[in-house]
N, CA, C and O atoms as a CHARMM CRD file, in Angstrom:
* protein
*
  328
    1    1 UNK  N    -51.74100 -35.44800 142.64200 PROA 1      0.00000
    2    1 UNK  CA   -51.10300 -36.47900 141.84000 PROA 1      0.00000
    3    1 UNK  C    -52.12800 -37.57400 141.53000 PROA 1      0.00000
    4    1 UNK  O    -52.92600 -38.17900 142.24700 PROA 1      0.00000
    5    2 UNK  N    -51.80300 -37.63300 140.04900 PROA 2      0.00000
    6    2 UNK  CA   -53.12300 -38.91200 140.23600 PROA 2      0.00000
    7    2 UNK  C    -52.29800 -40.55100 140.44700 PROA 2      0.00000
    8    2 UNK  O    -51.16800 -40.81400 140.03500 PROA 2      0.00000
    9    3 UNK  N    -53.30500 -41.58200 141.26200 PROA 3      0.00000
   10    3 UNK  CA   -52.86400 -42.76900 141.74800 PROA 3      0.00000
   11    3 UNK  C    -53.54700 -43.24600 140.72500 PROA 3      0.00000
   12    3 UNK  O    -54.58100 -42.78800 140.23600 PROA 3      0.00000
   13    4 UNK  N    -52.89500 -44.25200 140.38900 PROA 4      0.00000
   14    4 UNK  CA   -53.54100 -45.57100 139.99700 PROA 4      0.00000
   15    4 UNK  C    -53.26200 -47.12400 140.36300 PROA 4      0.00000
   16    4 UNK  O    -52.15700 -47.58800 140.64500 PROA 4      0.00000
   17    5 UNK  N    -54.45200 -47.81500 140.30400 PROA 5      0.00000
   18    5 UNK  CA   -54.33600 -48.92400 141.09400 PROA 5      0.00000
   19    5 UNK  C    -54.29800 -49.67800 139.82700 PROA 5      0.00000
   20    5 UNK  O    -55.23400 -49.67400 139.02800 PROA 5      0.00000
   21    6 UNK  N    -52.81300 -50.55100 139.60300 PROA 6      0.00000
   22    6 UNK  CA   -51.99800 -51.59100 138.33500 PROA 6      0.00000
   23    6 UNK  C    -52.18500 -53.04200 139.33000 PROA 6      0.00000
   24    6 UNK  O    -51.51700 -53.44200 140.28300 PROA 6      0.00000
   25    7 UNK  N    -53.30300 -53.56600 138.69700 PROA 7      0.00000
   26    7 UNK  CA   -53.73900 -55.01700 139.13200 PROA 7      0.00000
   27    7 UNK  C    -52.94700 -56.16400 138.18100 PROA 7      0.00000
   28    7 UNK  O    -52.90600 -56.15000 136.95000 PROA 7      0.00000
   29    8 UNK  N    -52.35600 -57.11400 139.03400 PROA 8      0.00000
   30    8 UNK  CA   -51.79900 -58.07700 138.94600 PROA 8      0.00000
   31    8 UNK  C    -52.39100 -59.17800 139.26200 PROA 8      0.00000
   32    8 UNK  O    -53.41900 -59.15200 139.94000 PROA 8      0.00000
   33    9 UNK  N    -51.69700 -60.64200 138.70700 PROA 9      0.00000
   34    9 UNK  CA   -52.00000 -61.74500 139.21300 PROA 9      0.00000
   35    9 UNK  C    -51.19500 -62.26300 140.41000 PROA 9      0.00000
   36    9 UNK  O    -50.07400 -61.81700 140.65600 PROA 9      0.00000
   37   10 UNK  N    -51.81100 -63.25600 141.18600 PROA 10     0.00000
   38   10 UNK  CA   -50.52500 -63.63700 142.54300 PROA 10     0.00000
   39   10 UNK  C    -50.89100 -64.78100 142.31000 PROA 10     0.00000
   40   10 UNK  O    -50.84900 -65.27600 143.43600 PROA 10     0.00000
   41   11 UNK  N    -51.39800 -65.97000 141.28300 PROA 11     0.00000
   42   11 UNK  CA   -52.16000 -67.17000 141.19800 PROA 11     0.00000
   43   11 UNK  C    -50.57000 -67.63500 140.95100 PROA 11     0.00000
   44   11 UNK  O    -49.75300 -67.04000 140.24900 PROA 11     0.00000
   45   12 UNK  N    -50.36100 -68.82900 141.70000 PROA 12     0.00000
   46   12 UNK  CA   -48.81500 -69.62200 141.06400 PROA 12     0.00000
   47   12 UNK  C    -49.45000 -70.73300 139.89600 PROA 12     0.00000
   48   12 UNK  O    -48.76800 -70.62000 138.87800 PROA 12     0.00000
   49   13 UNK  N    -50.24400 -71.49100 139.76600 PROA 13     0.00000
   50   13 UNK  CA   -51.12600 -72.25600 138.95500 PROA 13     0.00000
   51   13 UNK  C    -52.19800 -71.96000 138.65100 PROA 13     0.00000
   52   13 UNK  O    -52.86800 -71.00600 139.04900 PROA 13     0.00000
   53   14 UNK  N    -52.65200 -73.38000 137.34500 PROA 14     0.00000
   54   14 UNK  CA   -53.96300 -73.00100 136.78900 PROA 14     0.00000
   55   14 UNK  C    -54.36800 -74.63000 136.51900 PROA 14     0.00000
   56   14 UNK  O    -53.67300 -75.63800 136.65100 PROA 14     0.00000
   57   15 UNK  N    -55.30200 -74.52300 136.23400 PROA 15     0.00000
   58   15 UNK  CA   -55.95100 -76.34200 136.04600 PROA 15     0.00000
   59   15 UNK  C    -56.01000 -76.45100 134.72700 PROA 15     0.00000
   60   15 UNK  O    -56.93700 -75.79300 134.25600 PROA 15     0.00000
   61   16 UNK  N    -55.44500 -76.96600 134.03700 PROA 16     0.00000
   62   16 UNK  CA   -55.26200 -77.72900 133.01600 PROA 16     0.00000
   63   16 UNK  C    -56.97800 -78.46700 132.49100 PROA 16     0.00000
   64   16 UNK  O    -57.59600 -79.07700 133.36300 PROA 16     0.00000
   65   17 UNK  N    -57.52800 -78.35500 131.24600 PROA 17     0.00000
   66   17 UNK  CA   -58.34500 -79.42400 130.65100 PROA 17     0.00000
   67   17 UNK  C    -58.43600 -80.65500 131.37200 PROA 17     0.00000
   68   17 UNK  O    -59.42500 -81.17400 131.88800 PROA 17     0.00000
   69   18 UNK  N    -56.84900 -81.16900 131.31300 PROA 18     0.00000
   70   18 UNK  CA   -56.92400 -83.02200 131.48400 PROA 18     0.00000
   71   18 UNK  C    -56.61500 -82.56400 133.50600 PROA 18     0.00000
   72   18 UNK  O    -55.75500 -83.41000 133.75100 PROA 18     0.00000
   73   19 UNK  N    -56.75500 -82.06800 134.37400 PROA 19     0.00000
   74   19 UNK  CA   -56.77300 -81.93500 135.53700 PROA 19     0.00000
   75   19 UNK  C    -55.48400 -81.59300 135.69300 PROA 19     0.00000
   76   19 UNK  O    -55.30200 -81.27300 136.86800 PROA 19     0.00000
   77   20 UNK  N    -54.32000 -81.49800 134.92900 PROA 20     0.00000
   78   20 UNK  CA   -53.01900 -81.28100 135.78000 PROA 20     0.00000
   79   20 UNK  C    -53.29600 -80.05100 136.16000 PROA 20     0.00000
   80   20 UNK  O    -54.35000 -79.43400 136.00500 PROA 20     0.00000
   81   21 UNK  N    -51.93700 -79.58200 136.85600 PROA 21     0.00000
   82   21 UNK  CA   -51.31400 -78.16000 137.42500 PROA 21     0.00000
   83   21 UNK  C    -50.66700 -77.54700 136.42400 PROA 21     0.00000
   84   21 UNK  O    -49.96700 -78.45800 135.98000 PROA 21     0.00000
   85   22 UNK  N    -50.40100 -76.38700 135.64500 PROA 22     0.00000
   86   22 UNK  CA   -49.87000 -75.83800 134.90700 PROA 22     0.00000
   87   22 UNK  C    -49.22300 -74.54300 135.84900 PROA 22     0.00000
   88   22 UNK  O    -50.09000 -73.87100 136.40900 PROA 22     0.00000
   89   23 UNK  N    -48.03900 -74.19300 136.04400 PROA 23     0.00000
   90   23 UNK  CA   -47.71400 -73.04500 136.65100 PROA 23     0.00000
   91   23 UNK  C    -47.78200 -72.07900 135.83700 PROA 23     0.00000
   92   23 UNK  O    -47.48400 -72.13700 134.64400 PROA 23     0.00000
   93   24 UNK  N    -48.37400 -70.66800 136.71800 PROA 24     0.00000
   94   24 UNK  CA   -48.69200 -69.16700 136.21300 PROA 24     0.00000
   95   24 UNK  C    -48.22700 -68.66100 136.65400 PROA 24     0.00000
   96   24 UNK  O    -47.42500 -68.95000 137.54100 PROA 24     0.00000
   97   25 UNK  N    -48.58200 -67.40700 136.14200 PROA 25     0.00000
   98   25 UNK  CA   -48.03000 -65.86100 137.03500 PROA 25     0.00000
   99   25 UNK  C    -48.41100 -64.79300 136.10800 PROA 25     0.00000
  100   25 UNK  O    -49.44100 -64.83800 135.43500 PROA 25     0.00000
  101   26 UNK  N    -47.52700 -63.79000 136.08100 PROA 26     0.00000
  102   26 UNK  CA   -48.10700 -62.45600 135.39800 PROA 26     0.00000
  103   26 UNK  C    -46.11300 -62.10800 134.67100 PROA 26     0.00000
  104   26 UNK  O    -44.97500 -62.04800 135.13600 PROA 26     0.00000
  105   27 UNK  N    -46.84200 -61.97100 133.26100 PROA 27     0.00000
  106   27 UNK  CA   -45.40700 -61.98100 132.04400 PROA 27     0.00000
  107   27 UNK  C    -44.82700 -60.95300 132.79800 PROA 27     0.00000
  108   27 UNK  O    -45.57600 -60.01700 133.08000 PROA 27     0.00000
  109   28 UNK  N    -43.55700 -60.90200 133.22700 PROA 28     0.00000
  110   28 UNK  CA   -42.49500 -59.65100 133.39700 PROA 28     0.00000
  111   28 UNK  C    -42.43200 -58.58600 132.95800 PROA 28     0.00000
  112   28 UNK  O    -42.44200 -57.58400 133.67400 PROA 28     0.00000
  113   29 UNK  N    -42.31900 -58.54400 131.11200 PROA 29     0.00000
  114   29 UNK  CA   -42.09000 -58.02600 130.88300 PROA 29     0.00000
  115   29 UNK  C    -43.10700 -56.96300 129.65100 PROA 29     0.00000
  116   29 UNK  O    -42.88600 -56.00400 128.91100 PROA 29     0.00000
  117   30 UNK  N    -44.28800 -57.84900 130.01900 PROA 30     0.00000
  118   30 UNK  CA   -45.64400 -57.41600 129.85600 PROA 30     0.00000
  119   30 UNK  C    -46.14400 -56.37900 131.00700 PROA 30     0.00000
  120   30 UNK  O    -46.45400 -55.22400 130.71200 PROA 30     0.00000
  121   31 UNK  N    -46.19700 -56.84800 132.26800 PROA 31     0.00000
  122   31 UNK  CA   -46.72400 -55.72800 133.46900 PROA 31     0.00000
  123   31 UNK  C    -45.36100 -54.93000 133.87200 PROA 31     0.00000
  124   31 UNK  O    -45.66500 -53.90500 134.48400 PROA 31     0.00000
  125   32 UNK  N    -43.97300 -55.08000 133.72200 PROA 32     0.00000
  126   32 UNK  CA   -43.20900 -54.16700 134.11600 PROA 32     0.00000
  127   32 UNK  C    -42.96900 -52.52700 133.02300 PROA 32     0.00000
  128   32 UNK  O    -42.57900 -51.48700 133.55500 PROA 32     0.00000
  129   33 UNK  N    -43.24500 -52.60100 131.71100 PROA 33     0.00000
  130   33 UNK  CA   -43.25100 -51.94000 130.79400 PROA 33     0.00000
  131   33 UNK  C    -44.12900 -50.40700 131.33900 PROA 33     0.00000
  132   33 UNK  O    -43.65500 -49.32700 131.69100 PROA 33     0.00000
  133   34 UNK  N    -45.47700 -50.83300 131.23200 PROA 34     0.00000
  134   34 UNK  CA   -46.12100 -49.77000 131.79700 PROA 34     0.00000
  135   34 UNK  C    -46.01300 -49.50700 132.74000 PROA 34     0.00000
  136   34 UNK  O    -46.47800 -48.37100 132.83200 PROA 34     0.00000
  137   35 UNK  N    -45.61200 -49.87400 133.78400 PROA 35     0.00000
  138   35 UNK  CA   -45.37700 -49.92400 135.46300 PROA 35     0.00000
  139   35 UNK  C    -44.26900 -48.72700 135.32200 PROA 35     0.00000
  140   35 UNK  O    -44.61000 -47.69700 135.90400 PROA 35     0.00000
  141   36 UNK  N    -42.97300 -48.67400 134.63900 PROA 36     0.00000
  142   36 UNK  CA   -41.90100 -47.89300 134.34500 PROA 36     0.00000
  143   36 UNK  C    -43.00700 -46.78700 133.70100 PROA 36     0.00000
  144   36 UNK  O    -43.28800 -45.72000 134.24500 PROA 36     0.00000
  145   37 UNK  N    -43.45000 -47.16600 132.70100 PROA 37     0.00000
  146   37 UNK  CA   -44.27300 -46.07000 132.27800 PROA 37     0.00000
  147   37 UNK  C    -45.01900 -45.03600 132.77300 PROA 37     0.00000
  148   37 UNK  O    -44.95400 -43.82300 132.57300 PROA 37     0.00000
  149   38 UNK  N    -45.74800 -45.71700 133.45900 PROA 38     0.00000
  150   38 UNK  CA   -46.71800 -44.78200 134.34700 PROA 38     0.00000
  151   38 UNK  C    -46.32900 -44.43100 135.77600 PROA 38     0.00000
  152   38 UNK  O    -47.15900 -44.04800 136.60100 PROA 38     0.00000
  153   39 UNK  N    -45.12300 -44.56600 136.01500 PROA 39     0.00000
  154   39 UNK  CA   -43.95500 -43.82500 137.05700 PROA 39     0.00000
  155   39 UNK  C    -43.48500 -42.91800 136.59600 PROA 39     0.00000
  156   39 UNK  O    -43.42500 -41.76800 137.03000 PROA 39     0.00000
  157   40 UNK  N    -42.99000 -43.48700 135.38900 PROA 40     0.00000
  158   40 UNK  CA   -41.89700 -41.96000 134.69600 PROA 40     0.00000
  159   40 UNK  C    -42.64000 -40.89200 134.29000 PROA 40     0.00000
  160   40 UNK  O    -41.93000 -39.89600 134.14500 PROA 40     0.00000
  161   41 UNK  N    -44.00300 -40.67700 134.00700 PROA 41     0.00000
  162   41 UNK  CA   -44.98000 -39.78000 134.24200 PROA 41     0.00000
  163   41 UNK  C    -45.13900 -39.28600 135.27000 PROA 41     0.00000
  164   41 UNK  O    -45.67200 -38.17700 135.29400 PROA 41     0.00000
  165   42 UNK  N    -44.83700 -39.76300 136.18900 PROA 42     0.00000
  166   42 UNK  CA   -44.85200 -39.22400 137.48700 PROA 42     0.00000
  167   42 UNK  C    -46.58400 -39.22300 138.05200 PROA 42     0.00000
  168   42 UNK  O    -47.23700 -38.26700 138.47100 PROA 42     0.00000
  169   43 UNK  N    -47.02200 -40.74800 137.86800 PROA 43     0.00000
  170   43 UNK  CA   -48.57400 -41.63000 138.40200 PROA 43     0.00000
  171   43 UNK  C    -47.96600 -42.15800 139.75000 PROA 43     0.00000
  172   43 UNK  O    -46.75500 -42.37600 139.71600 PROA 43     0.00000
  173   44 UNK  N    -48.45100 -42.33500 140.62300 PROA 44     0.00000
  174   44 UNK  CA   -48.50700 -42.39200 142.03000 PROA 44     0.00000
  175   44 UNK  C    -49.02900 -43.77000 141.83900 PROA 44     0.00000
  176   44 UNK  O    -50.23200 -43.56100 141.68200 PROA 44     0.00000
  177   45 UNK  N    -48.77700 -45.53100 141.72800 PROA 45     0.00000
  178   45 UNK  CA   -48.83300 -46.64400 141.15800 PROA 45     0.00000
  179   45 UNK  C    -48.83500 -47.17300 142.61100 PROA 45     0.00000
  180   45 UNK  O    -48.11800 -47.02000 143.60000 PROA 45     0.00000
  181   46 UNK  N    -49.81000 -47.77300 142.34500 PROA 46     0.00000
  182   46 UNK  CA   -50.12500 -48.87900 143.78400 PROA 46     0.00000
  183   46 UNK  C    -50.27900 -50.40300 142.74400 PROA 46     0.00000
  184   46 UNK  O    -50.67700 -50.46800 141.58000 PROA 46     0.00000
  185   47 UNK  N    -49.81100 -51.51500 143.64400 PROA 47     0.00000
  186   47 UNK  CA   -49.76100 -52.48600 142.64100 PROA 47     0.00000
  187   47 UNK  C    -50.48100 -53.06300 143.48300 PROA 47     0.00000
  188   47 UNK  O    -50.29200 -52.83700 144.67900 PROA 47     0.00000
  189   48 UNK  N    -51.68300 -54.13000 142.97500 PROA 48     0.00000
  190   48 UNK  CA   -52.00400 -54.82500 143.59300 PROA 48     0.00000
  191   48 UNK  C    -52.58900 -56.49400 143.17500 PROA 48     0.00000
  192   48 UNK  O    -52.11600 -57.13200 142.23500 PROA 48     0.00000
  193   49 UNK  N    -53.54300 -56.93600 143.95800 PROA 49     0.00000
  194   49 UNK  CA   -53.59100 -58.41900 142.90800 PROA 49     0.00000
  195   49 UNK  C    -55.05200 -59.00100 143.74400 PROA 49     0.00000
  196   49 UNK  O    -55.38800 -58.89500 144.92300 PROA 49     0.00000
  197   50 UNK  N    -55.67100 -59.59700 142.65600 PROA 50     0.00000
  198   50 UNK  CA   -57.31200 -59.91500 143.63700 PROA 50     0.00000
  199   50 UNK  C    -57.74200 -60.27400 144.82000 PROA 50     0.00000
  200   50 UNK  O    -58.73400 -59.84100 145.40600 PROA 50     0.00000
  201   51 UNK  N    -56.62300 -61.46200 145.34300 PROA 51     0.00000
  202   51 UNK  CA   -56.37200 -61.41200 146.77600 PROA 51     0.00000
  203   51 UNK  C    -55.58500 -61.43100 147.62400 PROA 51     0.00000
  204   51 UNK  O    -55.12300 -62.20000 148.46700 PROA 51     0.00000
  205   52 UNK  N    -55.45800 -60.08900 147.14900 PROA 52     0.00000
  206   52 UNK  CA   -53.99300 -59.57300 148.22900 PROA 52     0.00000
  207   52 UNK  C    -53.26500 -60.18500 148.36800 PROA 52     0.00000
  208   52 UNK  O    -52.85500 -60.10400 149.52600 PROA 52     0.00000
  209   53 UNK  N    -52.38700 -61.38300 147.37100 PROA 53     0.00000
  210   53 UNK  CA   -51.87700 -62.25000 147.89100 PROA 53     0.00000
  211   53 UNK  C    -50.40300 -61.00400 146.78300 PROA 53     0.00000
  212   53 UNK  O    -50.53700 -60.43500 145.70000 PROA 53     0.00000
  213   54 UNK  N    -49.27400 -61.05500 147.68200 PROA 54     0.00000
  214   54 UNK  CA   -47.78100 -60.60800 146.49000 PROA 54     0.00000
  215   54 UNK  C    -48.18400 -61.23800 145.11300 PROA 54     0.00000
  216   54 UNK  O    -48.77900 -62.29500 144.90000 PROA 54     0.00000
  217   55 UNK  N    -47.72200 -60.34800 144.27900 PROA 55     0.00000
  218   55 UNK  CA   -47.46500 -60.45400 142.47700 PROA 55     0.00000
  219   55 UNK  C    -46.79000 -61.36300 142.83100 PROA 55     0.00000
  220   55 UNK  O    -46.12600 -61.46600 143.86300 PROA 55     0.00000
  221   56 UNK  N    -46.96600 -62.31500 141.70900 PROA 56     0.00000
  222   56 UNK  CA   -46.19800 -63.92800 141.31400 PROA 56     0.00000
  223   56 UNK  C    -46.42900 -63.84900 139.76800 PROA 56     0.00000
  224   56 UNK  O    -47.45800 -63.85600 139.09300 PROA 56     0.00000
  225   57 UNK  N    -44.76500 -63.74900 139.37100 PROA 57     0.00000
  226   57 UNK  CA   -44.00700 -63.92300 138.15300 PROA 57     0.00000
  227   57 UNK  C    -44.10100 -65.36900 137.32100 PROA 57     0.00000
  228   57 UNK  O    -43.64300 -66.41500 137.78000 PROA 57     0.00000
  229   58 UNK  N    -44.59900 -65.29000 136.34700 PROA 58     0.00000
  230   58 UNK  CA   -44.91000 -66.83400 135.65400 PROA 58     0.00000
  231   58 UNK  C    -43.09700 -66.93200 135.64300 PROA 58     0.00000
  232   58 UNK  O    -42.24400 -66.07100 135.42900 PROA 58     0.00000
  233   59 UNK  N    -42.99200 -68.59400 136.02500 PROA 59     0.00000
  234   59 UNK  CA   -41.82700 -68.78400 135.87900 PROA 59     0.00000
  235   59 UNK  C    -41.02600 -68.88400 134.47700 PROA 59     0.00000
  236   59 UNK  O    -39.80400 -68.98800 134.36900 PROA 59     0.00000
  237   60 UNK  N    -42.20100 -68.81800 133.17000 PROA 60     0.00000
  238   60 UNK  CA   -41.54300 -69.26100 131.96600 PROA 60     0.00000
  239   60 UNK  C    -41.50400 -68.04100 130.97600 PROA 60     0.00000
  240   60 UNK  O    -41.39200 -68.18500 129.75900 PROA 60     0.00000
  241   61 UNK  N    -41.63500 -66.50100 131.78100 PROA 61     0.00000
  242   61 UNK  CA   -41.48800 -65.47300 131.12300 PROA 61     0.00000
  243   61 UNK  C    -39.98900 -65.01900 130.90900 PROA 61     0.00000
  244   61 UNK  O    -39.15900 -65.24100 131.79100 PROA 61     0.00000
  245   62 UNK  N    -39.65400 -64.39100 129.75000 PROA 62     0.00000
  246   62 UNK  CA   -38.59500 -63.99400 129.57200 PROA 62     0.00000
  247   62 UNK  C    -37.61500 -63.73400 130.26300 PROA 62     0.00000
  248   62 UNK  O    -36.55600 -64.34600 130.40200 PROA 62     0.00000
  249   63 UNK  N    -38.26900 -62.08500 131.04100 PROA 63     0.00000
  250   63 UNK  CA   -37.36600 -61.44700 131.75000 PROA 63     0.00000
  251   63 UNK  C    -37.26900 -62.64300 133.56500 PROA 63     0.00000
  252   63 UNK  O    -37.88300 -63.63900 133.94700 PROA 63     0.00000
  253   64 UNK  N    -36.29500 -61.87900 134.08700 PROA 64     0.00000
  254   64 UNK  CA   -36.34500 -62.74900 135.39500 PROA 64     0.00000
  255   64 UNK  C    -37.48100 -63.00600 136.49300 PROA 64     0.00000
  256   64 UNK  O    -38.19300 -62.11500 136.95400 PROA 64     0.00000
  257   65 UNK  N    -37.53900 -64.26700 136.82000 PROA 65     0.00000
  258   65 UNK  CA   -39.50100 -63.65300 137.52500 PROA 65     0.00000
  259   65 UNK  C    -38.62900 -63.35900 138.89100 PROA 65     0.00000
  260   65 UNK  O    -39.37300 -63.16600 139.85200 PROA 65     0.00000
  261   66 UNK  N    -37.07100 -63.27100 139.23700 PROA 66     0.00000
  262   66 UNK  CA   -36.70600 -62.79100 140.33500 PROA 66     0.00000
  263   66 UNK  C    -36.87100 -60.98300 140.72100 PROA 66     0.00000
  264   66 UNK  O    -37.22500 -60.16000 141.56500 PROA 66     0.00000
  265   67 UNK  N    -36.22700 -61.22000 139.17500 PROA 67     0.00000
  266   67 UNK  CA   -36.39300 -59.61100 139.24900 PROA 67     0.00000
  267   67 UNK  C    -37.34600 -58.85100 139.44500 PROA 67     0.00000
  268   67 UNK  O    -37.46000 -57.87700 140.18900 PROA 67     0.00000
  269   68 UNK  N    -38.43800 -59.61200 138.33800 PROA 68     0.00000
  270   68 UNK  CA   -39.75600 -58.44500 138.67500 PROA 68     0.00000
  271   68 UNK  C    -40.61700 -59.37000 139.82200 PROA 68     0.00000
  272   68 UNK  O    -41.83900 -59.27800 139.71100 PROA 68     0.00000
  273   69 UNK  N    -40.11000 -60.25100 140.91000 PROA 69     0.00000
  274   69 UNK  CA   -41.29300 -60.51200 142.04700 PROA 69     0.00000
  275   69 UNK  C    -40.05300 -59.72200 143.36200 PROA 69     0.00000
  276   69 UNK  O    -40.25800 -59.69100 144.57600 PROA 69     0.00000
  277   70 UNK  N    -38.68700 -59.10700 142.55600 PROA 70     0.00000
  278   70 UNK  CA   -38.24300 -57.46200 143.53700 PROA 70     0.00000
  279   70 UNK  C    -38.33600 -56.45100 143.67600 PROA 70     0.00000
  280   70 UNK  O    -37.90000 -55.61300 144.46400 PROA 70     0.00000
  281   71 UNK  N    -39.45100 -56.50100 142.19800 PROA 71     0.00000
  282   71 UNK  CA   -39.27100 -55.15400 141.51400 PROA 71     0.00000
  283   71 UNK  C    -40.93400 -54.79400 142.01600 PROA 71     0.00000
  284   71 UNK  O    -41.04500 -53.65000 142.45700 PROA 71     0.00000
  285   72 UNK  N    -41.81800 -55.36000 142.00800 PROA 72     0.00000
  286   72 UNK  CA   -43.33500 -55.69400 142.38300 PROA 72     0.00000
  287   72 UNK  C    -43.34800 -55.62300 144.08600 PROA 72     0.00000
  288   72 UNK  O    -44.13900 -54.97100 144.76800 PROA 72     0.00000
  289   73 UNK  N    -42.15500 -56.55300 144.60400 PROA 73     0.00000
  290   73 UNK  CA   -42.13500 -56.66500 146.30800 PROA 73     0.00000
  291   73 UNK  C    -42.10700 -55.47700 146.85600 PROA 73     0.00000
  292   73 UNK  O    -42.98300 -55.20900 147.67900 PROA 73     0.00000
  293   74 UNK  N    -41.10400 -54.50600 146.52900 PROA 74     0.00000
  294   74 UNK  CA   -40.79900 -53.58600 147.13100 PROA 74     0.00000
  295   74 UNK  C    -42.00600 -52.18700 146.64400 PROA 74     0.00000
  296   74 UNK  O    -41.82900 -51.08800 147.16900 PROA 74     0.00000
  297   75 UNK  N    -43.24700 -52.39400 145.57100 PROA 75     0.00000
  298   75 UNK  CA   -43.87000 -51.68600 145.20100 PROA 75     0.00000
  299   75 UNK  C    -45.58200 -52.05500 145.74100 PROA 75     0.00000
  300   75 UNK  O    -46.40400 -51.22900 146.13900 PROA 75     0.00000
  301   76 UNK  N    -45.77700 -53.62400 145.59200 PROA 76     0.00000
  302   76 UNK  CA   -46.77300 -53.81700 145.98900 PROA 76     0.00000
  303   76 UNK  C    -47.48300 -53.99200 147.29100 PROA 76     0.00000
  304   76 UNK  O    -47.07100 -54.52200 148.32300 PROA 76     0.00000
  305   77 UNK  N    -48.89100 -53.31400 146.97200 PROA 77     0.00000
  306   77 UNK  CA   -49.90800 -53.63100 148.26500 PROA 77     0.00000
  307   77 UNK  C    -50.45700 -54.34400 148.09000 PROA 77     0.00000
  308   77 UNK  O    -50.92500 -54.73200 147.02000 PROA 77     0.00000
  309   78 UNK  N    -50.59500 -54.85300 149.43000 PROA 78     0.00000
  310   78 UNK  CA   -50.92800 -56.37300 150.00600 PROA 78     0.00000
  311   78 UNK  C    -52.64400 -56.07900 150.16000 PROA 78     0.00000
  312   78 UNK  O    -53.16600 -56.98600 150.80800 PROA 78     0.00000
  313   79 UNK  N    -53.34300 -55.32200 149.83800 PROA 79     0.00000
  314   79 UNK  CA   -54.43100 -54.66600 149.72600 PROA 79     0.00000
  315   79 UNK  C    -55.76500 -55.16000 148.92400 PROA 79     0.00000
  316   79 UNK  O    -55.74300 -54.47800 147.89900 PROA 79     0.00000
  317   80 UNK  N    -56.62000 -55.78800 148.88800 PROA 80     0.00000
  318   80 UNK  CA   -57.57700 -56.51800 147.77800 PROA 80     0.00000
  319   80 UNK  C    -58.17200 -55.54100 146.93000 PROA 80     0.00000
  320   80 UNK  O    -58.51000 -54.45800 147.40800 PROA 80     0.00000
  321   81 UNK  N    -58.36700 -55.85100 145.50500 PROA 81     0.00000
  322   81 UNK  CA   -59.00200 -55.17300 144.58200 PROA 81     0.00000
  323   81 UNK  C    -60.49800 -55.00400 144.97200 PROA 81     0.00000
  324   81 UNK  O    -61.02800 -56.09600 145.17200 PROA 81     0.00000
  325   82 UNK  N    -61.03300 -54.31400 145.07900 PROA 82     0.00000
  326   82 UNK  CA   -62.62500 -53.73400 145.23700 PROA 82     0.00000
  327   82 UNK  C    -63.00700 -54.09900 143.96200 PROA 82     0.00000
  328   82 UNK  O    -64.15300 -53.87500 143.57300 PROA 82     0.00000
């Protein structure tokens, strides 16, 4: 079976130009699309994120960032990208 390793972000913020905090994450319904995709092929999907920290859902994406940081929880490794 072939695996593939589907890299994510786990960053909750980002620094702003003028120094604020801007909250991030990774679009829902941008990384869940292929994720379904390359399952229903039947790809052996390890999820992971640069430092091993859990996928974190930008809070201002469409779909629910509950859903897909349940849908990511129960899929992702806690594992660092090489």
């Amino acid at each position: 079976m072939t695996r593939i390793a589907y890299l994510v972000t786990s960053a909750r913020e980002m620094t702003l130009a003028d120094g604020t905090a801007h909250p991030t994450g990774y679009f829902a319904e941008e990384a869940l699309k292929p994720y379904e995709r390359f399952t229903d092929a039947g790809f052996d999907v390890t999820v992971i994120t640069p430092d091993g920290n859990p996928p974190y859902a930008d809070p201002y994406g469409s779909r629910s960032a509950l859903l897909a940081s349940v849908f990511f929880g129960i899929s992702a490794s806690r594992t660092r990208a090489q």
